[in-house]
N, C-alpha and C positions, 0 to 999 in steps of 0.2 A: 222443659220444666212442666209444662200443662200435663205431656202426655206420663210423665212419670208421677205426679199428682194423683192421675187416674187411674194410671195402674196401681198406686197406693192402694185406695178405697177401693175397686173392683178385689184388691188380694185380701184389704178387711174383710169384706164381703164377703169373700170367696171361704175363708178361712169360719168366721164367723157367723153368718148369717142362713145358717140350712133351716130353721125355722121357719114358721110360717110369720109373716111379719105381723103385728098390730095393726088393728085399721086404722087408717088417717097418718102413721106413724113412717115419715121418713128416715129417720134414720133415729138414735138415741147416744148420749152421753151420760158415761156412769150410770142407766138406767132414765135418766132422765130425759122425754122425749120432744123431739122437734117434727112436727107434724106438716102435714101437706098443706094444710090452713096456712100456716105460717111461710113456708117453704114461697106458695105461689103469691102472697101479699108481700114479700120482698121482693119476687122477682116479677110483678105489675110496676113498684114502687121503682125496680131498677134499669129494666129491661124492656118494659112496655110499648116505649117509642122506638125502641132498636132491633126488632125481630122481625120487622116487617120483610118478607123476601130470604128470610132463614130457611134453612131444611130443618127436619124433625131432628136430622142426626146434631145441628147445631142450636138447637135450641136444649135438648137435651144435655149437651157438654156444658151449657150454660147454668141450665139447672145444676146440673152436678158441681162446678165450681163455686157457686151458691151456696149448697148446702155444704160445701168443704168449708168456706169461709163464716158457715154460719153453727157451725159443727166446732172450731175454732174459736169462734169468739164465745162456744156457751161453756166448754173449757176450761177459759179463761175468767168468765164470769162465775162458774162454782168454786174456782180459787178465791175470788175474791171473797165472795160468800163467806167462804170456811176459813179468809183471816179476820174476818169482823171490816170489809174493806168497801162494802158496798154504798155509792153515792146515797147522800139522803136527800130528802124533798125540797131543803133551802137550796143544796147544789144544782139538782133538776132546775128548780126555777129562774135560779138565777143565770143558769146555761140557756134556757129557755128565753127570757125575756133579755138577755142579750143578740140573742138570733133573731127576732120578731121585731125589735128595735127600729131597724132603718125602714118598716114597712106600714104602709096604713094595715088597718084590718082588714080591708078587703084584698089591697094586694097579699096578705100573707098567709088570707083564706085560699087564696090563690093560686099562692106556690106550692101548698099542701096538697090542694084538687090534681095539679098537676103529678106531683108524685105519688099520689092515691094513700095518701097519708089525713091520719087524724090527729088531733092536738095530741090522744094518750098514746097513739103511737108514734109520734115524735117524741114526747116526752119518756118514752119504753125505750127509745133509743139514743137517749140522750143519758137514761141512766147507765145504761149499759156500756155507752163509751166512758161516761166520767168513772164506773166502776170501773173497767180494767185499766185506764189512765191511774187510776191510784194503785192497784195492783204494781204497774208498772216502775210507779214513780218511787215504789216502800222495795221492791224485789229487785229492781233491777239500776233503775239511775241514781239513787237515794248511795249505791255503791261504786259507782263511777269516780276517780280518780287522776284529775289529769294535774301531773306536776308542774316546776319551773321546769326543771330538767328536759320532762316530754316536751313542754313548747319549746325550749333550747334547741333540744334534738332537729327537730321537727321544721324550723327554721333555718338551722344549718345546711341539713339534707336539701330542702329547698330556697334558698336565699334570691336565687334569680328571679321565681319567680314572683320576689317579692319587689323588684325593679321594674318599675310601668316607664316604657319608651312613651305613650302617650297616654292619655287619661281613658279608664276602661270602666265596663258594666257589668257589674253579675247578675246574668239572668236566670232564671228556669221556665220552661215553656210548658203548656200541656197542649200535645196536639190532637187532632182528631183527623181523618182524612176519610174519602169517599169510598176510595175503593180498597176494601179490608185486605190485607198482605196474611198470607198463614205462618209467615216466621215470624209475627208481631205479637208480642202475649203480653196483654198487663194482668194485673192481681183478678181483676173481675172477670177477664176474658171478653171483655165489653169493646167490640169493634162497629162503625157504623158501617152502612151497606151500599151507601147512593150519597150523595150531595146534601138530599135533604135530612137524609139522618145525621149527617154530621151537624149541620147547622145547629140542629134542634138538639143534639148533644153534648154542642159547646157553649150553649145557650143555657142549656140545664145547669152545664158546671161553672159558667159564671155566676148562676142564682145561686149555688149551693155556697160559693165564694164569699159573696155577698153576704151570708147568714153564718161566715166565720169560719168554716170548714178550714181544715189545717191544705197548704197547696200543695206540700209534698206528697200529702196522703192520696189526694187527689189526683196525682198526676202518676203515681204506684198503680191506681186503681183502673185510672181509665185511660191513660195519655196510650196515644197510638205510637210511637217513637219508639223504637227499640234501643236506643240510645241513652236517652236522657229517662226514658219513664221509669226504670228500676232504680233510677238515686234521685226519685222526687222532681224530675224535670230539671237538673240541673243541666245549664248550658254551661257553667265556668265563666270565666271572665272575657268580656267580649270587649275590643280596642273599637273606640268610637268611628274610626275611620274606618272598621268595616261594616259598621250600621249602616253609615253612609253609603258605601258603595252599594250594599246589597239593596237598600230602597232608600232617597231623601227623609221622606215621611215617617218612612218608620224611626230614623233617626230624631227628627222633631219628638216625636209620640215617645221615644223611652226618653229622652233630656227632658219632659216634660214630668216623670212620673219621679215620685219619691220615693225612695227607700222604704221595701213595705208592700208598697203601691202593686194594682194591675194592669195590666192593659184590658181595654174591651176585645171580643174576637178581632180575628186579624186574617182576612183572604187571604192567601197565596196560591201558591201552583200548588204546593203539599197538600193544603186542606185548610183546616180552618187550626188555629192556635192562638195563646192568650199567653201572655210573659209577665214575669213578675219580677221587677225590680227588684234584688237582695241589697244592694249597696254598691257605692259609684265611688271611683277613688281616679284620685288627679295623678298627674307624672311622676316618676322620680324613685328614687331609690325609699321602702320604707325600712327603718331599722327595729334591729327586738323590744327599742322599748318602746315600741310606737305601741301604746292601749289598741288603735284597732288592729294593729298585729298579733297582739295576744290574743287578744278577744276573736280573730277570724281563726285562728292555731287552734283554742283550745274548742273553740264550736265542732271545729274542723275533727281535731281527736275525739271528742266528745260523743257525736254524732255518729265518727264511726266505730268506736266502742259499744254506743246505746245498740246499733243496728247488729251488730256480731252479738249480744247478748240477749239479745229480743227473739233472732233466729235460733240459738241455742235455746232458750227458757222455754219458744214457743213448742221444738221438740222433744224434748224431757219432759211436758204436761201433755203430749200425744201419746209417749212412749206410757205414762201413768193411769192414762185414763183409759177407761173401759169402752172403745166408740163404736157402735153398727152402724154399719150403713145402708140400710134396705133401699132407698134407690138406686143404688148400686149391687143391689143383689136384684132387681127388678131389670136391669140393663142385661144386666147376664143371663138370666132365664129366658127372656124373650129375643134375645139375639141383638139386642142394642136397639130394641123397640119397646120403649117407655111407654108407659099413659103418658 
């Protein structure tokens, strides 16, 4: 997926960009530009702790997924734009002083220093999530559909595994691990490099946790698991008796955590991971009209309707928009040696 990404934007490029670029001026949308200002203060804010013991050729693929992802999201922000959709300043703030919430002011001067973020540029990116969350919510979920019928269906086709032999857990994990694997790819490209870059990387994404980040997004973005990171860190339902076997404690630590809930990092041999509690269901047979049966059906449909609709919409406003990519025209020119 990475390397077909890339060839994407190098064949923009290639196609597009014989010009001589704009100064400052990474790449542009509809005209509209995203500069290297910006470019390199997201990827201080993202990648700052995680590059250490990179090569140039890996730091730059880093770059480049960056600005695909930030190429992406401006996209999707001039849609919003141009429906009248864009978050206003009560939203901001109230997004805002929900995330600051659990922190003194020093610790949340804190967390900001850490990701080399200022209050206007959190609040710059706070509008800009809540703006394509609304985009989102009017264009795409606002048409979402899930009948009696679909959870029927849906039920039927599965009914076993609606019979728990003993009481289980639904987890999702976000992992991080020391030594990066090359067939491992999340959304950022973000792998640690040593022990200590993991620590300090799972360490970040429980702070970002902490201040309400959504988990699944999180674990899309950064989870090292090839597995579970492209559907949000789901592990599926896990039977208590294999909690137990695999570690006591860790058993204690999720029967301890609510619905919701996280775990703090968690050593293993893989690397470092965090689990999140979705919900705990006891033995026995559940039938259709158990509400949490419907309610896990139609999430379940829901979820993957939102996600086939989101990947559709996202490319039908690539296929529309006007994008260059001059760091990608800059990779080409010099043989895959960027500034």
């Amino acid at each position: 997926m990475l390397a077909r990404s890339l060839v994407f934007f190098l064949l923009v490029c290639a196609a597009g960009c014989r010009k001589s670029p704009p100064a400052n001026v990474a790449a542009s949308v509809n005209n509209r530009p995203i500069t290297y200002s910006e470019l390199d203060k997201n990827f201080q804010a993202q990648f700052a702790t995680n590059t250490e013991g990179s090569s140039a050729d890996q730091v730059t693929i880093q770059r480049l997924e960056l600005l695909r992802n930030m190429m992406e999201n401006e996209i999707m922000l001039q849609r919003s734009e141009k429906l009248g959709l864009l978050a206003g300043d009560a939203d901001v703030e109230a997004r805002f002083n929900e995330i600051k919430a659990p922190y003194t002011k020093e610790e949340f001067d804190k967390q900001l220093q850490s990701r080399k973020m200022t209050v206007q540029d959190l609040k710059a990116q706070l509008r800009r999530e809540l703006s394509i969350q609304k985009l989102f919510n009017k264009e795409i979920t606002s048409h979402i559909t899930i009948t009696d019928a679909d959870i029927t269906n849906f039920y039927n086709a599965n009914k076993a595994s609606f019979n728990l032999a003993e009481p289980r857990v639904h987890l999702a994990q976000i992992l991080v691990t020391p030594a990066p694997d090359p067939s491992v790819r999340n959304l950022k490209n973000d792998k640690a490099q040593n022990d200590e870059q993991a620590r300090k990387k799972i360490e970040a994404l429980l702070v970002r946790l902490k201040q309400g980040e959504d988990f699944a997004m999180l674990a899309q973005n950064y989870s090292e698991d090839a597995n579970t990171g492209p559907n949000g860190g789901d592990l599926g339902f896990v039977p208590e008796s294999a909690l137990e076997k695999a570690n006591v404690e860790l058993r204690k630590m999720v029967g301890a955590l609510q619905p919701g809930e996280t775990s703090p990092p968690i050593r293993s041999q893989e690397g470092y991971r965090i689990l999140k509690v979705i919900s705990k269901e006891p033995s026995g047979q559940r039938q259709l009209n158990d509400p949490r049966v419907q309610q896990t059906i139609r999430e379940t449909l829901l979820n993957r309707k939102d996600q086939l609709l989101k990947a559709a919409y996202y490319e039908a406003a690539r296929n529309e928009a006007k994008v260059v990519n001059y760091l990608a025209q800059q990779v080409i020119e010099n043989a895959g040696k960027a500034k």
